[in-house]
N, C-alpha and C positions, 0 to 999 in steps of 0.2 A: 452572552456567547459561551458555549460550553468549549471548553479546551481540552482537549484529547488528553486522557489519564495524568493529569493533574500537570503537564508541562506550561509553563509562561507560552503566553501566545506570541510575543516577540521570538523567542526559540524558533516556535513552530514557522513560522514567516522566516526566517534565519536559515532553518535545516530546509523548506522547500527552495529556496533563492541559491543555498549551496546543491543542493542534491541536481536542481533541476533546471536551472540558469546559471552555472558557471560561476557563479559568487565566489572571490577570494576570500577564507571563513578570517584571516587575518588581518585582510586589510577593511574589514564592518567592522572586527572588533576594535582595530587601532581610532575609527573614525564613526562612531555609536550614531553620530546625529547629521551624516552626509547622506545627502539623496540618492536612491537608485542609479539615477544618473550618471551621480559623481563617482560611484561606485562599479559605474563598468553597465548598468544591467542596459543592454540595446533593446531596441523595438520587438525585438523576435525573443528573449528575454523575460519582457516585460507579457508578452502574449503568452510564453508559459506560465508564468505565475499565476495571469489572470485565471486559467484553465485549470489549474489547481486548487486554488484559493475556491473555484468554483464548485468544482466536483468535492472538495472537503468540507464547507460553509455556505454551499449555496448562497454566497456573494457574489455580485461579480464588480469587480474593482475596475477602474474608471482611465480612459487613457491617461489622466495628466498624474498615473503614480509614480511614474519616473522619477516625479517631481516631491516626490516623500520620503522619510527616513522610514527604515527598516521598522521603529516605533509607530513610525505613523499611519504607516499601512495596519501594523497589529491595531491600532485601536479604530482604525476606517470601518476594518472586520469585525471587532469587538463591535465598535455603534451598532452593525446593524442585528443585532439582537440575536437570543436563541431560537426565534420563530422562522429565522429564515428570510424575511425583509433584503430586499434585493439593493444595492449600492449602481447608481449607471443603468446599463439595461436587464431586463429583466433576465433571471435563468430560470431553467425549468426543473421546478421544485419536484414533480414528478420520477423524475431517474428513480433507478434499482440503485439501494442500499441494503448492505446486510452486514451483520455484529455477529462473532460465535466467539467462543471462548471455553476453555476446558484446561484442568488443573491437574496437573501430571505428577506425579509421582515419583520425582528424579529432580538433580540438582537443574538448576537454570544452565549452568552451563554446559553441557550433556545433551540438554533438550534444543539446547543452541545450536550445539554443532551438526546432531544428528538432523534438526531438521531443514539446515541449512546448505548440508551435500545435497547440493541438486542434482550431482552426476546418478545418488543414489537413492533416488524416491521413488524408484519400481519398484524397490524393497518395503519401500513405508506407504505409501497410496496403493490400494487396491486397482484405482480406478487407471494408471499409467502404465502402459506395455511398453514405451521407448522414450529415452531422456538423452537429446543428442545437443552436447557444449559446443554452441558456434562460436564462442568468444568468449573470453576472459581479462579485464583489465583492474586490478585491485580487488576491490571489494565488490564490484559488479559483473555480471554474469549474463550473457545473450544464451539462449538456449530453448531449442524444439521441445513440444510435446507430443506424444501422440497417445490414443488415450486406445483403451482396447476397443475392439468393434461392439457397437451399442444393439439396439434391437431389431436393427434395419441392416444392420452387416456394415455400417459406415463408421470408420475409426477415423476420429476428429481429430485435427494436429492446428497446431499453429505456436509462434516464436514471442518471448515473451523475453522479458530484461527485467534484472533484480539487482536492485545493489540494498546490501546488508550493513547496518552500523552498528559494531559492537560494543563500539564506546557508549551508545542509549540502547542495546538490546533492541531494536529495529529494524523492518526490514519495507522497501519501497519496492513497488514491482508492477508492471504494466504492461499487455498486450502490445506487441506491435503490429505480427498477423493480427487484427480485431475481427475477422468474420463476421457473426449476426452481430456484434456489436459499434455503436459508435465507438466508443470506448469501454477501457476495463481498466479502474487503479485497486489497486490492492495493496493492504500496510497490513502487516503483522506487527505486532509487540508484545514482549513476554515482561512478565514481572515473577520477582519471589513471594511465594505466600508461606504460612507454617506448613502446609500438607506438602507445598513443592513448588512448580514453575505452573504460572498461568500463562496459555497462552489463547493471543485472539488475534483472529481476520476479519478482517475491514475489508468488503470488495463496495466501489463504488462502480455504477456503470451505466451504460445506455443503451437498450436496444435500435436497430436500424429500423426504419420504417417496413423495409422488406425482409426482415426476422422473422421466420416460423410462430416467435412469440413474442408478448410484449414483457415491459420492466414487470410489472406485476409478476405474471407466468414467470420467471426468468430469476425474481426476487425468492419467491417459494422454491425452484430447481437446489437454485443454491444453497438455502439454508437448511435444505433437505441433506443435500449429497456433503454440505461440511460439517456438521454435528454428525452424519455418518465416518467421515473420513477422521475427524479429530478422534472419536470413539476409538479406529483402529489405530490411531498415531499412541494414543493414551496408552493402548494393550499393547505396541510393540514396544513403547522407551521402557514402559515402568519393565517387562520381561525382561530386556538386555541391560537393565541397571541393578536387578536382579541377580540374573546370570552372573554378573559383573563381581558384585558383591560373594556368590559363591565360590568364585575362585583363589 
């Protein structure tokens, strides 16, 4: 099993159980080897994990995980290999995945902030004419997109949620309006290198059977339009850290 940029795969099972099921992150760590169960996670819970663990490992973990520690689900996900081998019922290895990344030119944390004003990414996406904050609660963020009108005079909008963790340089984020999509998750993560901050998006997704287009078609859009958009993210921080520096 490959683990996402070098984290323990119990973490990662950790940070989606806290992000995304309500997991007390204090009361796993006081009781390392108590079951989901005993740990709070309910039916509904236990149904998001699965939905995540799915879309990130094409696993799909099995009702009685309730019934496992936090380790033992990491290694249920670990057995089932990096090819994908399914745990329970089968998932569909087919979905839209795409990986970009681009190395910027400015401190990590700069690159952190600047790309994480969501109020202010008409300034940094080409592609965004309006960016309207429905909500705000800590570190997460409900908020409209609407993108400028395409080739058909039709400007796409829909509502998306992001919560940010600075304490691992992370960012979780997913569709709520889905349009052509089943679903859309999307994880950002940056790291330090010698030249500067790397940063990458992770979009995983599904097209609806009645989509203009399929994951294929949909896989190519994306990795077209974000090695486009990262290119301009690259030329606007490394400019204003510039700028910065000349004052």
């Amino acid at each position: 099993m490959t683990v996402t940029h070098g984290r323990p795969l119990t973490g990662e099972i950790t940070e989606i159980l806290v992000t995304h099921c309500g997991l007390d992150a204090d009361a796993a760590a006081r009781a390392p080897a108590a079951t989901l169960e005993e740990l709070g996670m309910d039916s509904l819970a236990l149904l998001e994990l699965s939905a995540v663990v799915a879309d990130r490992w094409r696993v799909r973990i099995p009702e009685q995980a309730g019934r496992l520690s936090i380790a033992g689900v990491a290694d249920l996900v670990a057995g089932a290999g990096p090819a994908g081998p399914t745990v329970g019922d089968p998932v569909d290895t087919n979905a839209g995945h795409t990986e970009n990344s681009i190395v910027i030119a400015a401190p990590l944390q700069l690159v952190w902030e600047i790309t994480n004003d969501v109020s202010r990414w008409t300034e940094l996406f080409t592609e965004y004419a309006v960016v309207e904050i429905l909500h705000r609660e800590g570190d997460t963020v409900r908020f409209r997109l609407t993108m400028h009108p395409d080739e058909n005079g039709i400007a796409w909008s829909w509502v998306s949620e992001r919560t940010a963790d600075p304490a691992t340089w992370q960012v979780r984020a997913r569709r709520v309006e889905t349009g052509p999509f089943e679903y859309m998750r999307i994880h950002w993560y940056y790291d330090t290198e010698p030249e500067g901050t790397r940063m990458t998006w992770v979009q995983d997704f599904a097209m609806k059977p009645t989509a203009p287009v399929d994951d294929a078609a949909m896989t190519e859009r994306i990795n077209t339009n974000s090695r486009t958009q990262l290119a301009v993210i690259k030329e606007r921080i490394e400019r204003a850290y510039a700028g910065a520096g000349d004052e």
